[in-house]
BAMI-880501 format. One line per field, with one value per atom (N, C-alpha, C, O): residue number from 1; atom name; x, y, z. Coordinates in steps of 0.1 Angstrom, whole numbers. Example, Ala and Ser with C-alpha at 12.3 -4.5 7.8 and 13.67 -1.06 7.14 Angstrom:
<pts>
resi = [1:1:1:1:2:2:2:2]
name = [N:CA:C:O:N:CA:C:O]
u = [132:123:132:142:128:137:129:134]
v = [-57:-45:-33:-33:-22:-11:0:11]
w = [78:78:78:85:71:71:79:80]
</pts>
This chain:
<pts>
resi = [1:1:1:1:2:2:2:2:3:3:3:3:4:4:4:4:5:5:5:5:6:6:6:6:7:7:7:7:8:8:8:8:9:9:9:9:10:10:10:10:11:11:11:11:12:12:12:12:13:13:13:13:14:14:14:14:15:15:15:15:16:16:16:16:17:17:17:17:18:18:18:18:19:19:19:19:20:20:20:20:21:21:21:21:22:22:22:22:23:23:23:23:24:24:24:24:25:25:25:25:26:26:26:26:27:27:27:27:28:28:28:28:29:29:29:29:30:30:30:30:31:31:31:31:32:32:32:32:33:33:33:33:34:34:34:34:35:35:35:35:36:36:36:36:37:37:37:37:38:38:38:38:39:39:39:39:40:40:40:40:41:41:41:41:42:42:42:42:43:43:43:43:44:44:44:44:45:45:45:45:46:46:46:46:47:47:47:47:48:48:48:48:49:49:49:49:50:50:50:50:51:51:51:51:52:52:52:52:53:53:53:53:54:54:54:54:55:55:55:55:56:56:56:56:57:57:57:57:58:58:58:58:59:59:59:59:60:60:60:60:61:61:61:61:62:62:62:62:63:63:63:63:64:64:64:64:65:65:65:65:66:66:66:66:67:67:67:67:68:68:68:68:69:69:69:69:70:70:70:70:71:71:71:71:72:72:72:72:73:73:73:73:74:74:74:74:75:75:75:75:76:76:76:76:77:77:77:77:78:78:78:78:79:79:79:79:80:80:80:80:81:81:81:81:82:82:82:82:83:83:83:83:84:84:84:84:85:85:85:85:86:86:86:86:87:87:87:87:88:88:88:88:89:89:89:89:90:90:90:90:91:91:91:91:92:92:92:92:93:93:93:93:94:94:94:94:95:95:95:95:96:96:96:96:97:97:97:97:98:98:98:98:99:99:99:99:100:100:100:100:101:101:101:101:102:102:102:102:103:103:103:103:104:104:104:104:105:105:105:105:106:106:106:106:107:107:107:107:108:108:108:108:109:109:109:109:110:110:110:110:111:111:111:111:112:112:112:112:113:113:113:113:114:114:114:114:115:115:115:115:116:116:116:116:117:117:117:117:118:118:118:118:119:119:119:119:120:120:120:120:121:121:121:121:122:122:122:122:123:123:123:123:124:124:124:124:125:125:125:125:126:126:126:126:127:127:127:127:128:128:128:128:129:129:129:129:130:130:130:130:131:131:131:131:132:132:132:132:133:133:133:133:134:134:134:134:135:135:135:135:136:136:136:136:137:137:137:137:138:138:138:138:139:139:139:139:140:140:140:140:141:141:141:141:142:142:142:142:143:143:143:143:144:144:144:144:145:145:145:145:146:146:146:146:147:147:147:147:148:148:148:148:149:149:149:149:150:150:150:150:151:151:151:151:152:152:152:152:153:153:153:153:154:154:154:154:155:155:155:155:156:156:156:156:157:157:157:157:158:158:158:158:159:159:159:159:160:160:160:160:161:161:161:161:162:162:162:162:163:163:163:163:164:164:164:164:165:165:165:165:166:166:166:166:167:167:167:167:168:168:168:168:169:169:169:169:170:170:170:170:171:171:171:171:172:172:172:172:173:173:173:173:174:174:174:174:175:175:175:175:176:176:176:176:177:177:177:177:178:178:178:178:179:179:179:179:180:180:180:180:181:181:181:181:182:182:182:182:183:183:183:183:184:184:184:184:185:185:185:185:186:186:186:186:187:187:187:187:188:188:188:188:189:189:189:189:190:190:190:190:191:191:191:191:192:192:192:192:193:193:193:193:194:194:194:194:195:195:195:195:196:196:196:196:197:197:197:197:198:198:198:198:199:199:199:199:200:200:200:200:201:201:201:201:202:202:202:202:203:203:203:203:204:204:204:204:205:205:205:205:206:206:206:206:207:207:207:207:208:208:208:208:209:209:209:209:210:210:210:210:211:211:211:211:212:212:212:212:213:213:213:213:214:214:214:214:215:215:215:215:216:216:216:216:217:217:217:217:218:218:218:218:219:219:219:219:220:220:220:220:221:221:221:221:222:222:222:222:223:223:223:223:224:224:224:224]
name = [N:CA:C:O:N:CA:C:O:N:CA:C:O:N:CA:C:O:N:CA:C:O:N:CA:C:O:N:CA:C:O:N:CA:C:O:N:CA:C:O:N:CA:C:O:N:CA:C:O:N:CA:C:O:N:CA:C:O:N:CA:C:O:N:CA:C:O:N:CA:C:O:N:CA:C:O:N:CA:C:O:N:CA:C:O:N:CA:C:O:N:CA:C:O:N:CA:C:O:N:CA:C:O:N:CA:C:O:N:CA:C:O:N:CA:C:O:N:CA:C:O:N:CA:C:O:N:CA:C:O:N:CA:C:O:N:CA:C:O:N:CA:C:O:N:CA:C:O:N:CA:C:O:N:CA:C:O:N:CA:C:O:N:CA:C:O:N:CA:C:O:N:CA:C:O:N:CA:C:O:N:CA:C:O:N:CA:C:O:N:CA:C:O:N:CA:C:O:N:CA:C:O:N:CA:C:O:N:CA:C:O:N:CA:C:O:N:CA:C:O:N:CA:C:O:N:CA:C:O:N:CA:C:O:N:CA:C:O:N:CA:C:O:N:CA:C:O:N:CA:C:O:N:CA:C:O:N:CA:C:O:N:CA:C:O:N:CA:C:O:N:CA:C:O:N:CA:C:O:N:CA:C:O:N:CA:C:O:N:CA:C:O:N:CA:C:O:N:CA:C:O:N:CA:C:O:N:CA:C:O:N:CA:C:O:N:CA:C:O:N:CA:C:O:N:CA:C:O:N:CA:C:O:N:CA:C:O:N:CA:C:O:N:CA:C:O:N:CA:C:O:N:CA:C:O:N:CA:C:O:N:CA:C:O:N:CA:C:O:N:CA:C:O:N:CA:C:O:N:CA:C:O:N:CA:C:O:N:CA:C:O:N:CA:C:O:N:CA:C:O:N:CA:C:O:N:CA:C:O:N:CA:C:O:N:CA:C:O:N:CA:C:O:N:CA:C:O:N:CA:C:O:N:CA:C:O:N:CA:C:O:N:CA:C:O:N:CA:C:O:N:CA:C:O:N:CA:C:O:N:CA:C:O:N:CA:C:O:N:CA:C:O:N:CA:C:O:N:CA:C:O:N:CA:C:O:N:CA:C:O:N:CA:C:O:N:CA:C:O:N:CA:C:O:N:CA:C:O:N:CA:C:O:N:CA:C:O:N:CA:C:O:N:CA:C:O:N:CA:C:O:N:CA:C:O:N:CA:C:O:N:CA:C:O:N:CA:C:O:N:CA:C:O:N:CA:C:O:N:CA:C:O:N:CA:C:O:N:CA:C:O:N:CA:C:O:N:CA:C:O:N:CA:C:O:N:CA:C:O:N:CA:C:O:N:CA:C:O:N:CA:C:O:N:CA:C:O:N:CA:C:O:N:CA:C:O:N:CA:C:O:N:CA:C:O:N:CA:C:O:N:CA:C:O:N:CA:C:O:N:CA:C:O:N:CA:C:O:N:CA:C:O:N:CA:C:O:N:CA:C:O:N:CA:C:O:N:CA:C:O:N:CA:C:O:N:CA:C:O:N:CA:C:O:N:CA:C:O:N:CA:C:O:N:CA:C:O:N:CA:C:O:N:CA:C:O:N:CA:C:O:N:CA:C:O:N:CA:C:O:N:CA:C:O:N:CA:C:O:N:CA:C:O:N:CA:C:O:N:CA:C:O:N:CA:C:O:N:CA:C:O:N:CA:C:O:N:CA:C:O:N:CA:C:O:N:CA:C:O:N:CA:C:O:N:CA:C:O:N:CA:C:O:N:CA:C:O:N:CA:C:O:N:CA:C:O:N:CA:C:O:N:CA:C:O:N:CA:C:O:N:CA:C:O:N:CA:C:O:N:CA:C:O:N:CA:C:O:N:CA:C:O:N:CA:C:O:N:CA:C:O:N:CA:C:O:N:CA:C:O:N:CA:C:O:N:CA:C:O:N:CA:C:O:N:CA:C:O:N:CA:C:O:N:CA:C:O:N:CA:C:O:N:CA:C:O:N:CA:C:O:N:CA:C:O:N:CA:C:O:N:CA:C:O:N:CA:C:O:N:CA:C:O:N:CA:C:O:N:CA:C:O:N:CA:C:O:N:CA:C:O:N:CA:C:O:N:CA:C:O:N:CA:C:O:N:CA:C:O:N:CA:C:O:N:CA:C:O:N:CA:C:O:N:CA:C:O:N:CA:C:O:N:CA:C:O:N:CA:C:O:N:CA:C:O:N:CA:C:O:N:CA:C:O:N:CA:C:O:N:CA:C:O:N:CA:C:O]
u = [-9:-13:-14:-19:-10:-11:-26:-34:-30:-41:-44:-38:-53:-57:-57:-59:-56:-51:-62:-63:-64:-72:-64:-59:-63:-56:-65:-61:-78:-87:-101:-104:-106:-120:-125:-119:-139:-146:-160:-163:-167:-183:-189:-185:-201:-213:-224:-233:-223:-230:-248:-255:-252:-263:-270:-281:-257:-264:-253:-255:-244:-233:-224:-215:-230:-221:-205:-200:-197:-183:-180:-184:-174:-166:-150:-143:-146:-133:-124:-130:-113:-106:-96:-91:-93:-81:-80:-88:-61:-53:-47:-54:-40:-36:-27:-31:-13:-8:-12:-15:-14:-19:-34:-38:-41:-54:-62:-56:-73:-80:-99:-109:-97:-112:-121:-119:-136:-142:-151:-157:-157:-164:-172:-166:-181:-189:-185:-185:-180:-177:-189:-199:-187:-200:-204:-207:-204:-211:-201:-190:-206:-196:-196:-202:-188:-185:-182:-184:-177:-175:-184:-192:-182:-191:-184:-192:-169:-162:-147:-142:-141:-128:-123:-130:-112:-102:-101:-100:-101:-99:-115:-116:-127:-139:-145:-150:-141:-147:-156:-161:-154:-161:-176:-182:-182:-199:-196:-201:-188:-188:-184:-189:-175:-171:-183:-183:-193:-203:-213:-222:-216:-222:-224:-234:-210:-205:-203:-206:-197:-199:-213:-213:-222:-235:-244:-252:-239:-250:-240:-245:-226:-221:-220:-220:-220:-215:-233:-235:-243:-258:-257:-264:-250:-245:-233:-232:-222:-211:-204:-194:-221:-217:-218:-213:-228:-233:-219:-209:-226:-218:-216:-225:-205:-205:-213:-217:-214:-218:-216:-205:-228:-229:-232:-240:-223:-228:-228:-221:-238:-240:-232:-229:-228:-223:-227:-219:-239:-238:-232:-241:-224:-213:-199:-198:-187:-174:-170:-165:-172:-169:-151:-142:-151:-132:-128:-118:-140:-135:-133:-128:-137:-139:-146:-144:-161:-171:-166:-166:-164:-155:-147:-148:-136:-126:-130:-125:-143:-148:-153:-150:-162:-172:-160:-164:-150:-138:-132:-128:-131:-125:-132:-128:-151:-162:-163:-165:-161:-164:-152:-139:-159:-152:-145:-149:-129:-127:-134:-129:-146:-159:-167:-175:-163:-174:-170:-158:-182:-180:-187:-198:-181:-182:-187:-178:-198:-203:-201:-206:-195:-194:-198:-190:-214:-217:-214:-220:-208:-205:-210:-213:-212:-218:-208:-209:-198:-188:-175:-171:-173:-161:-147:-138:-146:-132:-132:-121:-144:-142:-136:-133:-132:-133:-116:-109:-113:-99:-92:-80:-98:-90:-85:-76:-99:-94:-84:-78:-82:-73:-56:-47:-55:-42:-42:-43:-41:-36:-47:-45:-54:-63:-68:-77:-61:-62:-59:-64:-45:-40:-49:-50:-56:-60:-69:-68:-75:-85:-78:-82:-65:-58:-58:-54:-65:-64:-75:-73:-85:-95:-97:-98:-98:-103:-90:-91:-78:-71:-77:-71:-85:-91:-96:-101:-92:-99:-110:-114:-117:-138:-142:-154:-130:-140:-146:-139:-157:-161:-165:-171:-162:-166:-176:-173:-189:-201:-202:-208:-196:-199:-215:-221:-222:-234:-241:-237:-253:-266:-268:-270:-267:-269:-286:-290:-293:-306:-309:-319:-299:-309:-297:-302:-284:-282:-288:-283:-298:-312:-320:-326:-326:-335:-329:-336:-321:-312:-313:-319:-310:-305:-313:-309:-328:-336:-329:-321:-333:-329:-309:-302:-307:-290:-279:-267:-284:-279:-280:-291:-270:-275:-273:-283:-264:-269:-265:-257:-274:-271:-269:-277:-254:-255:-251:-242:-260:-264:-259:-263:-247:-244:-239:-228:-252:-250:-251:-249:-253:-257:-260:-258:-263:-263:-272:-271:-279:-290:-302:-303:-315:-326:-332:-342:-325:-328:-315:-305:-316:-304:-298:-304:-285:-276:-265:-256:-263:-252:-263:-256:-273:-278:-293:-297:-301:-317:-320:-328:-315:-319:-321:-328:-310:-308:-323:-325:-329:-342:-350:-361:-351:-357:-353:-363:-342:-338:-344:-345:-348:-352:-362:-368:-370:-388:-392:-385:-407:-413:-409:-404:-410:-405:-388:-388:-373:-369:-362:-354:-370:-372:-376:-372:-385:-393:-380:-376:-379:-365:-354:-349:-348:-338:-341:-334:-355:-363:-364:-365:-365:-367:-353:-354:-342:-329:-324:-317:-328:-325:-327:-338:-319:-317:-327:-328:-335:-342:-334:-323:-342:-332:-320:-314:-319:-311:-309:-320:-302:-305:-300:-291:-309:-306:-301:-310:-289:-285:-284:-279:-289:-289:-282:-289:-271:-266:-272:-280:-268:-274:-267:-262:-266:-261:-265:-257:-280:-286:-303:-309:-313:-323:-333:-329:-345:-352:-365:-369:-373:-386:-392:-396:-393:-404:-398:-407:-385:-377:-380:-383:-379:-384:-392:-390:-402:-420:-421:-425:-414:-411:-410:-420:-397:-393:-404:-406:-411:-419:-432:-436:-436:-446:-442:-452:-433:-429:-427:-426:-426:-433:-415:-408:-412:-396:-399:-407:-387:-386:-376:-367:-376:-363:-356:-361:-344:-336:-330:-324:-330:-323:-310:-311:-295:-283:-276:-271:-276:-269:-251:-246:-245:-228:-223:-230:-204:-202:-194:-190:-191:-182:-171:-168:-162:-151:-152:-160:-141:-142:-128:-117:-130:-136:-149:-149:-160:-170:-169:-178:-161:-161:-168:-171:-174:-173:-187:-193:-190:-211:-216:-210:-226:-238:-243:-250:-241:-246:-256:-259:-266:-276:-277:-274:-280:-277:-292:-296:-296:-311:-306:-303:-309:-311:-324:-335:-325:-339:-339:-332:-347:-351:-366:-369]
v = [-137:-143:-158:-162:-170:-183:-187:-181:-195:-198:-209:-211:-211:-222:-235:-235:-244:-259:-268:-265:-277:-285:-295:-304:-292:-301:-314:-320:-317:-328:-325:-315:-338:-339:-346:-355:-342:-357:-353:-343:-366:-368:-368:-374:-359:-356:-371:-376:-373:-385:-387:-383:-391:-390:-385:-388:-377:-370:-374:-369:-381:-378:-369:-371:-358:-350:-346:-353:-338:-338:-326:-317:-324:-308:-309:-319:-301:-295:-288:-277:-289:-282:-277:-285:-263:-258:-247:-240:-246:-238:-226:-229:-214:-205:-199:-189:-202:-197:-200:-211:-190:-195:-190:-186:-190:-187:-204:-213:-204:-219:-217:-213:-223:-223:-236:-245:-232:-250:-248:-238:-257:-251:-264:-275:-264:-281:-281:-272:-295:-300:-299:-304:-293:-292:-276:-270:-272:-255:-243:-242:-235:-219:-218:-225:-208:-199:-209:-221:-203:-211:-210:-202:-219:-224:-214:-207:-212:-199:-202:-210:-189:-194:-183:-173:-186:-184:-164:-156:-162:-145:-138:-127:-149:-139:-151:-161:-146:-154:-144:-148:-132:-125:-125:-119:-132:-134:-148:-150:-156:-168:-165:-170:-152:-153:-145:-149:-136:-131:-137:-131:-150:-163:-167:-170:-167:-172:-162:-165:-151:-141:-131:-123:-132:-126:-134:-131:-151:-164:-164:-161:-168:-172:-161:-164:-147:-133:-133:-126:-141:-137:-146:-144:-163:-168:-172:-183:-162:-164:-166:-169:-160:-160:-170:-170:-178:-190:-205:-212:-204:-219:-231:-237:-234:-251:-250:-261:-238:-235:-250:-256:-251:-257:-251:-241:-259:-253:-262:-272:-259:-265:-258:-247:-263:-256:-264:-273:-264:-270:-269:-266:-271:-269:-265:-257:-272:-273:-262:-252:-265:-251:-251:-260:-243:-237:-236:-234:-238:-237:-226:-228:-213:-203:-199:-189:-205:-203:-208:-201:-221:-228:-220:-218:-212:-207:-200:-198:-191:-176:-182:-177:-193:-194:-199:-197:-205:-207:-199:-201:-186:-173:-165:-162:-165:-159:-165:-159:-180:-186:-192:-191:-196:-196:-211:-218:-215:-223:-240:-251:-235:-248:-253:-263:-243:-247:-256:-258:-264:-274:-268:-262:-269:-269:-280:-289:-285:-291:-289:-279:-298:-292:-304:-311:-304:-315:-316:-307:-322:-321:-335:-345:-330:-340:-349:-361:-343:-346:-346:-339:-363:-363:-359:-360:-356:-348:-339:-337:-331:-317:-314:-302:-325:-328:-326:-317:-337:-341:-329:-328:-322:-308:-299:-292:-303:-286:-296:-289:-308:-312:-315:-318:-310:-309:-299:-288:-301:-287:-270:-258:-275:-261:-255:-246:-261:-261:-251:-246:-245:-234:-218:-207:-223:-206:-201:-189:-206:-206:-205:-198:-214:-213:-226:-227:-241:-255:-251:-252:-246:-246:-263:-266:-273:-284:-296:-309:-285:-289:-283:-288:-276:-275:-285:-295:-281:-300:-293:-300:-281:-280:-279:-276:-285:-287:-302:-308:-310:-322:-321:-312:-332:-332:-345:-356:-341:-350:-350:-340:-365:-372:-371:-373:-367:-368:-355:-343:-360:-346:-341:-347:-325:-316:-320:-316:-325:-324:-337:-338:-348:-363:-356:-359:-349:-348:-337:-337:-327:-317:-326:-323:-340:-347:-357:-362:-359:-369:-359:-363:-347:-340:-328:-317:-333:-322:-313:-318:-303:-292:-292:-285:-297:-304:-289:-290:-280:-267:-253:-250:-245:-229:-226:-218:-224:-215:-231:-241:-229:-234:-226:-220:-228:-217:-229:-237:-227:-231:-226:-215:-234:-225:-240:-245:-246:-259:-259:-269:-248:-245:-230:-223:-224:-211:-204:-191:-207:-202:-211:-222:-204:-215:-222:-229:-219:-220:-235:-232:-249:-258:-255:-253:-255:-255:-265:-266:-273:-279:-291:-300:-296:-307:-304:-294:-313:-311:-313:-305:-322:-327:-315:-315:-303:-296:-283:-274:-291:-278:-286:-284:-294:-300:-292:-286:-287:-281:-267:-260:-262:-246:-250:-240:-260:-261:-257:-256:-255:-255:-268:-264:-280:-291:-291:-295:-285:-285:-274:-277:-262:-250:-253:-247:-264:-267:-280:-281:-285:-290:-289:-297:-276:-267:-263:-262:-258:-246:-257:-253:-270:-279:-283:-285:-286:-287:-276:-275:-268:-256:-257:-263:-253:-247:-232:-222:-234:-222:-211:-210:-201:-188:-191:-181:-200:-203:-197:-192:-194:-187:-196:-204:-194:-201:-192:-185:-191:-186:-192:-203:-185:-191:-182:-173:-184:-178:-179:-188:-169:-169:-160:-150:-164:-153:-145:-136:-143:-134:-131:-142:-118:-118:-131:-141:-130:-140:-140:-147:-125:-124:-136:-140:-142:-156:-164:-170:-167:-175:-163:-166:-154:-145:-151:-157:-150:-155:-163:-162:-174:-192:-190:-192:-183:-186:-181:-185:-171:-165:-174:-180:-176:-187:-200:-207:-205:-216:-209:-217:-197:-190:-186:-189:-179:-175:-162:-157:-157:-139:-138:-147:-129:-129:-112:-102:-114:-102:-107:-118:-100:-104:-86:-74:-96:-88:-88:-98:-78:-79:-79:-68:-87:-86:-86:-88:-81:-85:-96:-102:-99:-114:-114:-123:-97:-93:-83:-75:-87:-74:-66:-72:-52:-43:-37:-25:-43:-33:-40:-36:-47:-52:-59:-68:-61:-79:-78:-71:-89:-92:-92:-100:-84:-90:-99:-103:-107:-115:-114:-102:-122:-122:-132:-144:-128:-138:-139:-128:-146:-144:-153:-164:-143:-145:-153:-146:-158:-164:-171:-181:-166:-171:-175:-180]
w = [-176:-163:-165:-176:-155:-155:-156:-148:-164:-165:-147:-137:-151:-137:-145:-157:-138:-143:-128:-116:-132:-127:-118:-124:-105:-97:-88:-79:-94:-80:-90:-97:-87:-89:-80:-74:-76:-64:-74:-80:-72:-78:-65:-55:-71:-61:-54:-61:-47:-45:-48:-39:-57:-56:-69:-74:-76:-86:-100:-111:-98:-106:-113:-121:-107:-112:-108:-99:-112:-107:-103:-109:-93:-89:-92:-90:-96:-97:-91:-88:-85:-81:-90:-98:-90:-97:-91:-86:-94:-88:-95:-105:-100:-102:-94:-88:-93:-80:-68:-65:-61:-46:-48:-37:-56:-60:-62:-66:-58:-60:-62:-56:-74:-73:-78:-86:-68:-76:-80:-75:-92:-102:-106:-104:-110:-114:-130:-138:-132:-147:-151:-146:-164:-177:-177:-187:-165:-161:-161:-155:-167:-167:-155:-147:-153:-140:-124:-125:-112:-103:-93:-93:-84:-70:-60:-53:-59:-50:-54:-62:-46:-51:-39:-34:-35:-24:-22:-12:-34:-30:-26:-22:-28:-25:-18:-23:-5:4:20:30:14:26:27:36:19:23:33:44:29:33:55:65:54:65:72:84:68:74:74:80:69:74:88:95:89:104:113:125:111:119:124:133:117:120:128:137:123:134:147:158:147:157:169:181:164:176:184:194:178:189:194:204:195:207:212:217:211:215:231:237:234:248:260:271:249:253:261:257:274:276:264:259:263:257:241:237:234:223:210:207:205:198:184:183:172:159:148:147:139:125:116:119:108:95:81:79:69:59:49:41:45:34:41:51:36:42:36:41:22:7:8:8:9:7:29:34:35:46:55:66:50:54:59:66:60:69:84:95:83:96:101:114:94:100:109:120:101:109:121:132:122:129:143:154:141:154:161:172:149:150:164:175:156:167:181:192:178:194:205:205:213:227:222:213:236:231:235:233:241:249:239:240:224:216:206:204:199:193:182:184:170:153:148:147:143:136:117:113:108:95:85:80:84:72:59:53:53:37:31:36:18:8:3:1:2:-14:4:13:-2:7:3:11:-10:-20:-12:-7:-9:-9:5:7:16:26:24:27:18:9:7:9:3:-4:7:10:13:26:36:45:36:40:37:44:20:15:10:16:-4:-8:-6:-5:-7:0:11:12:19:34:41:51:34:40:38:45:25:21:35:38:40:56:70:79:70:78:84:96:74:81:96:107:91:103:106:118:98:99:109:108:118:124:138:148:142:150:157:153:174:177:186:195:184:184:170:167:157:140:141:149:137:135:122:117:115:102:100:103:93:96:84:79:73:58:60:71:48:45:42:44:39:35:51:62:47:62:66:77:59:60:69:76:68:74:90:101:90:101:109:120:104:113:114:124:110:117:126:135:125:135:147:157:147:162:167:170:167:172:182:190:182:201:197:204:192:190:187:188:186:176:184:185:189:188:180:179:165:155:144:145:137:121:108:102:103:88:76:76:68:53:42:37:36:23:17:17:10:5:-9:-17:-12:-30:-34:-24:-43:-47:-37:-37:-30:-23:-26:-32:-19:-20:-37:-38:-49:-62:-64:-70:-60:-59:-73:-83:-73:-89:-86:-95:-75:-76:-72:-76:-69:-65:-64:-57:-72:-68:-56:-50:-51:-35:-22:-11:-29:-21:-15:-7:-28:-25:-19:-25:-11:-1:8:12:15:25:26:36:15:12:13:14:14:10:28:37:28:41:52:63:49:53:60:71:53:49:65:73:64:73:87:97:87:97:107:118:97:102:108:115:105:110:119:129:120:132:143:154:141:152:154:166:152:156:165:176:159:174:185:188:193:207:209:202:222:222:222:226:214:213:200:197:195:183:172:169:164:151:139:140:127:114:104:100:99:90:76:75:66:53:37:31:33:25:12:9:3:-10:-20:-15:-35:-39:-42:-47:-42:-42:-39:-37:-39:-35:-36:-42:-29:-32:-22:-12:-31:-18:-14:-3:-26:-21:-11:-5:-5:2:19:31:12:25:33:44:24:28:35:46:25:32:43:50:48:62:73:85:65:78:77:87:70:69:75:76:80:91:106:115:109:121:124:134:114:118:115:108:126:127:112:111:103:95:96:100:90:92:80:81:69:58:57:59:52:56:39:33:35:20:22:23:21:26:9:-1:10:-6:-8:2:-16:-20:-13:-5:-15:-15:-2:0:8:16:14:12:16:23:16:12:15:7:-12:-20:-14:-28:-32:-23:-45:-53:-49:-42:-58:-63:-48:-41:-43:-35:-33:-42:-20:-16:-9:-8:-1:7:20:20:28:42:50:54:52:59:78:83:81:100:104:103:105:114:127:129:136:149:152:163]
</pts>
């Protein structure tokens, strides 16, 4: 089997660290320099798509739909969440790392299907966190998948967004009736808690990496 070979790097802003892109045939995965194992990779992307499909189908029906997306990733969250909605709606997609922006614009673009040629995608440079205080009421659904889940592994910064503060933030960017979706790769009663202790309904949904039914457990938390 071809090994994977390293096609792109971008540094994380803030933290100095580096991400990687590397390819294997039509296979792609990114992974942080220095750390085992990867951040995702092109063939297991079915948590990624029920991210967007479980927040966007409770307001699909919605006039002039507005959406958050934190993390651009491999682009598959976007794709779904275009897939789910009408074509009045507008995609919101914040990223940290503007490489990563880069990639899903060349060579990795296609594995999703170049969602980011979409003209309801917008792509918003910066931390998902200073743009939920910028746009109170601004959101009917917001989905989060900026790091492994609420435990940060790609950026400290990022557990600011998981903290009470953080929650309370997101819950005020919404649209009444809104939902906040938050991915993870896995359980995390105390994150449970969190959310309900900032006065959120939760519905926590176990999806797998891999669909039909395949690949590690993931975790997806609903909150309204």
């Amino acid at each position: 089997m071809a090994k994977f070979e390293v096609i792109g790097t971008a540094s994380i802003p803030g933290q100095g660290g580096e991400l990687r892109l590397l390819q294997r045939n039509d296979e792609f995965s990114i992974r942080i320099a220095g750390k085992s194992g990867e951040l995702m990779n092109t063939r297991l992307h079915g948590s990624e798509d029920a991210l967007a499909e479980l927040a966007c189908e409770r307001i699909a029906e919605r006039p002039a739909v507005r959406v958050l997306i934190g993390g651009l990733g491999m682009g598959f969250t976007l794709a779904a969440a275009l897939a789910t909605l009408g074509e009045d709606a507008e995609v919101v997609v914040a990223e940290l790392v503007p490489g990563v922006v880069e990639w899903n614009r060349g060579p990795l673009g296609a594995a999703a299907g170049h969602p980011l040629d979409d003209p309801r995608a917008r792509v918003s440079l910066g931390d998902v966190g200073e743009l939920l205080r910028r746009e109170p009421g601004g959101f009917d659904a917001i989905m989060l998948d900026v790091d492994n889940g609420p435990e940060g592994l790609t950026r400290e910064e990022n557990d600011w967004l998981y903290s009470p503060r953080g929650l309370a933030a997101a819950q005020e960017a919404l649209r009444p009736g809104g939902v906040l979706a938050i991915w993870s790769a896995g359980q995390d009663p105390a994150f449970t808690e969190r959310l309900r202790r900032v006065g959120l309904l939760v519905e926590e949904v176990t999806v797998r990496a891999h669909r039909p039914g395949k690949g590690a457990k993931h975790r997806i938390w609903l909150a309204y």
